[in-house]
KOLZA-239169 format. One record per residue (C-alpha): x, y, z. Coordinates in Angstrom, 1 decimal, m for minus. Each point is the difference from the previous one (the first is absolute). Layout:
! residues N
PT      X      Y      Z
PT      X      Y      Z
...
//
This chain:
! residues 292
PT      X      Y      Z
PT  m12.3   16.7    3.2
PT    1.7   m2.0   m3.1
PT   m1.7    1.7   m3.4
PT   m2.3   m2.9   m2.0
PT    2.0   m0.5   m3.5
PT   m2.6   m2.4   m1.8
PT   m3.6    0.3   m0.1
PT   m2.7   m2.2   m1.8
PT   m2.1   m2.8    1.1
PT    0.0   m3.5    1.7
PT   m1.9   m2.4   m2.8
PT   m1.2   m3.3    1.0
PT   m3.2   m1.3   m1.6
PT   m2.1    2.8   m0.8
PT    0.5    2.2    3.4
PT    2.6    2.9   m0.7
PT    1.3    1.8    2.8
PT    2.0    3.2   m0.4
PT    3.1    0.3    1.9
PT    3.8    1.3    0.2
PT    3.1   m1.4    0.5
PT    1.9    1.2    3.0
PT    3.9   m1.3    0.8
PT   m0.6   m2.1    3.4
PT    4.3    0.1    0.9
PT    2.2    3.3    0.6
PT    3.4    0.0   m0.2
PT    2.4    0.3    2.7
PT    2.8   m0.8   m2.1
PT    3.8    2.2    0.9
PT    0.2    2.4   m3.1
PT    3.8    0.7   m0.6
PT    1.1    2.3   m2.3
PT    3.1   m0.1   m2.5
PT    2.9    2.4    0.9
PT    3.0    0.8   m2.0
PT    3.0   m0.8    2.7
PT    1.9    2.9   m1.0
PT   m2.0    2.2    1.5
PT   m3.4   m1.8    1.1
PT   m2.5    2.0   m2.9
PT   m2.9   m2.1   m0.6
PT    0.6   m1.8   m3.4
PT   m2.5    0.3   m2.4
PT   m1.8   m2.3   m2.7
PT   m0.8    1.1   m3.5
PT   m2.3   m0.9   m2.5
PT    2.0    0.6   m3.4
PT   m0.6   m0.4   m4.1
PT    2.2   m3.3   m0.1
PT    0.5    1.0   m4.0
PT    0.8    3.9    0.8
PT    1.3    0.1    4.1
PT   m2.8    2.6    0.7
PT   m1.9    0.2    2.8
PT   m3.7   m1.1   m0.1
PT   m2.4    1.9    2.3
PT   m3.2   m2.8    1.3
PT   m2.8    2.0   m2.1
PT    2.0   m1.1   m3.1
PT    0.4   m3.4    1.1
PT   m2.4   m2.4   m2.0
PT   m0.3   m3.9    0.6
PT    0.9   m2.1   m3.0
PT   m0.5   m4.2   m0.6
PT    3.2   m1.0   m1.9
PT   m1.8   m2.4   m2.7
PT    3.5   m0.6   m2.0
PT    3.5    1.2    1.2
PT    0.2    3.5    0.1
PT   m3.4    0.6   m1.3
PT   m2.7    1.1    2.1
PT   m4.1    0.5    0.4
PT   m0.8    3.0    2.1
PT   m2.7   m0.6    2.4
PT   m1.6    2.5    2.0
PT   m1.8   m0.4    3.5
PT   m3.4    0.7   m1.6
PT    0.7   m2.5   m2.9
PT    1.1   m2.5    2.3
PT   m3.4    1.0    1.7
PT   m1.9   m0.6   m3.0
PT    1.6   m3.1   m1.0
PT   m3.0   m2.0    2.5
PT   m2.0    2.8    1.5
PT   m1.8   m2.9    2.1
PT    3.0   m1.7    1.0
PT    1.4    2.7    1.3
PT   m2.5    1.3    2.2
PT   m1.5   m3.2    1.5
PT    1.5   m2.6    2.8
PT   m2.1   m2.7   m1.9
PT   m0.5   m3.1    2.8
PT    0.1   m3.0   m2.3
PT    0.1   m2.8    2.9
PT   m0.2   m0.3    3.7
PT    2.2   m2.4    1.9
PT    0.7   m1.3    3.5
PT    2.5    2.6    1.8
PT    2.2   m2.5    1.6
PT    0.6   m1.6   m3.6
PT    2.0    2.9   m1.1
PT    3.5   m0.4    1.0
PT    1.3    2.6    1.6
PT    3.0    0.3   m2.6
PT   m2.3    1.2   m2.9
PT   m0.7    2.9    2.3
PT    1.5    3.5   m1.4
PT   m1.6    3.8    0.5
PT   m2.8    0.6    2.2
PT   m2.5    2.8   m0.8
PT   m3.0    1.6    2.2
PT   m3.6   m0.1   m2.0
PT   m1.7    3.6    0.7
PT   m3.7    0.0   m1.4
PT   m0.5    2.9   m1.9
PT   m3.2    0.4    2.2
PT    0.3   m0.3    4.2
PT   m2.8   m2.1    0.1
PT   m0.1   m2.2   m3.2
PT   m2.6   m2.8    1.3
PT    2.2   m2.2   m3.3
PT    3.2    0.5    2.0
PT   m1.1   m0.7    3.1
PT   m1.6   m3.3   m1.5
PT    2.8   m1.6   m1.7
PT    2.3    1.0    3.2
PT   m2.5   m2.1    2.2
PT   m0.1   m2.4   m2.2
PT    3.9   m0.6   m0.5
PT   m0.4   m0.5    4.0
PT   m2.7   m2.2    0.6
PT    1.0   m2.1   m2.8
PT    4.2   m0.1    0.7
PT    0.3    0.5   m3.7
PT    2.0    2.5   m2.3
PT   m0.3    1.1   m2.9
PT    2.1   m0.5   m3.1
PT    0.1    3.1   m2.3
PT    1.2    1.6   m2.5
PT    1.6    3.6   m0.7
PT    1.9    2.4   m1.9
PT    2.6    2.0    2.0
PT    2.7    2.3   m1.7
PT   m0.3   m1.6   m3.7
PT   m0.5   m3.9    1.8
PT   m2.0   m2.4   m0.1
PT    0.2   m1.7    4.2
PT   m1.9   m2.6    1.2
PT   m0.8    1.1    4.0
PT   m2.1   m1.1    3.0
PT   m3.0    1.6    1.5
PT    0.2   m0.4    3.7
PT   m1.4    1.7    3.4
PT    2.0    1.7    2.5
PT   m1.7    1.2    3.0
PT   m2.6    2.3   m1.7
PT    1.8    0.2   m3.7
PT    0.0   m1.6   m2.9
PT    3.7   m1.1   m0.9
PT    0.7   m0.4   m3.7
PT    3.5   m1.7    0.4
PT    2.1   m0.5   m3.2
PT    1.3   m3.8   m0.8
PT    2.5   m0.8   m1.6
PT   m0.2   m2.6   m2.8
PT    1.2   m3.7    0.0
PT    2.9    1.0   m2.6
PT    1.3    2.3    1.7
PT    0.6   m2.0    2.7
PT    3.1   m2.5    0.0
PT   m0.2   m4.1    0.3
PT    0.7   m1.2    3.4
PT    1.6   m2.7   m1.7
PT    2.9    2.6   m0.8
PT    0.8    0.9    3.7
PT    2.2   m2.6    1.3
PT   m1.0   m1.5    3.6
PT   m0.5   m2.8    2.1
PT   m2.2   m2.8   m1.1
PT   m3.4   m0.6    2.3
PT    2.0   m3.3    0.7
PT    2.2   m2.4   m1.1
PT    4.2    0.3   m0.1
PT    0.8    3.6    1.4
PT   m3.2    0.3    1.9
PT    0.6   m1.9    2.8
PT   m1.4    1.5    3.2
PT   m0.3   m1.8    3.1
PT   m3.3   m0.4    1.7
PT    1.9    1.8    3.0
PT    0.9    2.8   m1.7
PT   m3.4    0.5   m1.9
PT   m1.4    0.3    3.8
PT    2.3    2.0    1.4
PT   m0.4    2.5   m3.4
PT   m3.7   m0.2    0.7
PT    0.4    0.7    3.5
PT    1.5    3.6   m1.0
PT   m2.1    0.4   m2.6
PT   m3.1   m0.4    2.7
PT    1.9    2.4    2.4
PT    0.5    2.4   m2.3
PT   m3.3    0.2   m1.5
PT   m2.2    3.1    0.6
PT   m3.3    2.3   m1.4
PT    1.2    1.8   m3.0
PT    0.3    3.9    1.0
PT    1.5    1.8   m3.3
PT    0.2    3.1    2.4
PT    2.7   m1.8    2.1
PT    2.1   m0.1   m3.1
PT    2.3    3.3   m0.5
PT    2.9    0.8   m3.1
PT    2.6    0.2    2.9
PT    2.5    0.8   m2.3
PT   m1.4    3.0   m1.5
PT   m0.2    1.0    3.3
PT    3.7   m0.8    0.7
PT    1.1    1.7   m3.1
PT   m2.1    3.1    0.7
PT    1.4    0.0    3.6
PT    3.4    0.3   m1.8
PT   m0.8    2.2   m2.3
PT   m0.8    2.3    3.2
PT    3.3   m0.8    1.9
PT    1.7    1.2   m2.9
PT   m1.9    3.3   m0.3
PT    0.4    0.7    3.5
PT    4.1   m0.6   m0.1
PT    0.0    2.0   m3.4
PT    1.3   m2.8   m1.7
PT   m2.3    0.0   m2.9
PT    3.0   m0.5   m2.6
PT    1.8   m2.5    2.0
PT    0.8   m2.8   m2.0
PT    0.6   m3.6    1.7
PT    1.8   m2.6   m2.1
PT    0.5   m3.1    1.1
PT    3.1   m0.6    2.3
PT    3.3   m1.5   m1.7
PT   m0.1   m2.9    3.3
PT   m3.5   m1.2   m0.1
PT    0.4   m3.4   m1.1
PT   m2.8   m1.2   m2.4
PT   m3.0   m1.9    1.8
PT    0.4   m3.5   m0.1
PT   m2.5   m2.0   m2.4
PT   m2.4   m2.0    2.3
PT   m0.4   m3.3    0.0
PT   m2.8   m2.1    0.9
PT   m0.1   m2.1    3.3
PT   m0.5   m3.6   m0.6
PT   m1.1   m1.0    3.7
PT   m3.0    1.8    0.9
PT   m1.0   m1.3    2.9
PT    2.3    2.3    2.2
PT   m1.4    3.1   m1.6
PT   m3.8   m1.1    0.2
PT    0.1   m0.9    4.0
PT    2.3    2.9    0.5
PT   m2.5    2.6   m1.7
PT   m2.9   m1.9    1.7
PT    1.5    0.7    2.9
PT    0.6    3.2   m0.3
PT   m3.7    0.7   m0.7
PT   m0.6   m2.3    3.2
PT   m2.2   m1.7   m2.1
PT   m3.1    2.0    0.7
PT    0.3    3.0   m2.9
PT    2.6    2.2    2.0
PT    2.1    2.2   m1.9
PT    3.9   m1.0    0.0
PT    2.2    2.9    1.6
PT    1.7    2.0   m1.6
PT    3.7   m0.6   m0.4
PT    1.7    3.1    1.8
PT    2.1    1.7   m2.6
PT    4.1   m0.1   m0.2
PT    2.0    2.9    1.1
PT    2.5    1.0   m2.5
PT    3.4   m0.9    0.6
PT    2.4    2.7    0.2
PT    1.7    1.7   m2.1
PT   m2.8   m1.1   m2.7
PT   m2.7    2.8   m1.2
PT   m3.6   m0.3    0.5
PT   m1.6   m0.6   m3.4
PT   m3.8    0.4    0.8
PT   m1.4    2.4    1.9
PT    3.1    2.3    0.1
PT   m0.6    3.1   m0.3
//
């Protein structure tokens, strides 16, 4: 089970409610390390004196604010600690608002709420009332030396303190370069908007997040294993001298064909298209994936 790595309290009006912070997400990211070609040793990162070249080990490594160039304040972890005892310890609710009037964009890190105590009557209230109410709460708190602004939300059974990001951070949709609503280079016809609705409707489904799978992780582990088992763990593939380079893509202009042709597909009524039945490789050409 993931290891809590912030505790305090949940403040809103006077009712405190001791808690920790648990990461809700685990990582299932490939981890690739760096190996010198020559002769495939792992190559290594150093932490060094930029001024002397030397080699810093981590329990000498202190955290500094540069407050003029080259000139710095050191700060330590207690002193950053210190700097707003209260701030730091407290998820401070300072507003509750309508869940469906955050927009999903804002939407960052989510983290599980453990009370402190099993059966804090305070946690289970403010989780029932987040519920019957459809509300979350706005909050305030202090994680690794900043200041975030988060919502408190239920899932299932837990308290979800999920980390927003703020309206700054976030860029102008009127920088991103798209179709107007309507107007000249928005035309649709009323034919096409049907016909686009129509697959729309027959692709449309319950969200199941357990249906959804990092298939190419598993194709790259798969690999990884084909290799192994041939003994090519040093093989290097470069790219072959004839493969021509992929042709940019260009966007069809008549849609129609390709709406009624994917409608049809689906035969209108949510089925899955087939899968196209893969090429055999001419000969005299090597496999590329898969080979092993």
């Amino acid at each position: 089970m993931a290891r809590a790595f912030w505790k305090g309290s949940i403040s809103f009006g006077l009712v405190e409610i001791p808690v920790s912070l648990l990461p809700a997400t685990k990582s299932h990211d490939l981890e690739f390390a760096l190996l010198d070609r020559k002769d495939f040793s792992p190559v290594g990162f150093k932490r060094y004196n930029k001024a002397s070249g030397r080699e810093v080990p981590w329990d000498q490594v202190v955290r500094g604010y540069e407050y003029e160039p080259d000139e710095f304040v050191v700060l330590s972890d207690e002193e950053l600690h210190r700097a707003n005892v209260e701030r730091s310890e407290t998820i401070e609710i300072v507003s509750f608002v309508n869940g469906a009037e955050v927009d999903p964009v804002y939407y960052e890190t989510p983290y599980y709420v453990q009370p402190m105590k099993r059966g804090s009557k305070a946690y289970t209230l403010l989780r029932a009332a987040l519920e019957r109410s459809g509300k979350v709460g706005i909050a305030r708190v202090v994680l690794r030396t900043r200041q975030r602004v988060a919502a408190l939300l239920v899932r299932d059974r837990v308290l979800v303190l999920d980390l927003l990001r703020y309206a700054h951070e976030l860029r102008n949709v009127d920088e991103i370069e798209v179709p107007p609503k309507s107007g000249k280079g928005a035309a649709i016809s009323a034919t096409e908007l049907k016909v686009a609705q129509q697959l729309v409707d027959g692709m449309s489904g319950s969200w199941d997040p357990e249906a959804y799978k990092d298939e190419y992780r598993d194709d790259v582990l798969a690999l990884v294993r084909r290799k192994v088992k041939a003994g090519q763990t040093h093989a290097i593939v470069e790219p072959e001298p004839s493969e021509a380079p992929r042709r940019a893509r260009s966007e069809v202009m008549d849609l129609m064909p390709l709406l009624k042709r994917s409608l049809a597909e689906r035969g209108g009524a949510g089925k899955r298209p087939a899968k196209a039945k893969p090429m055999r490789a001419a000969r005299g050409t090597r496999r590329r994936r898969g080979s092993a």
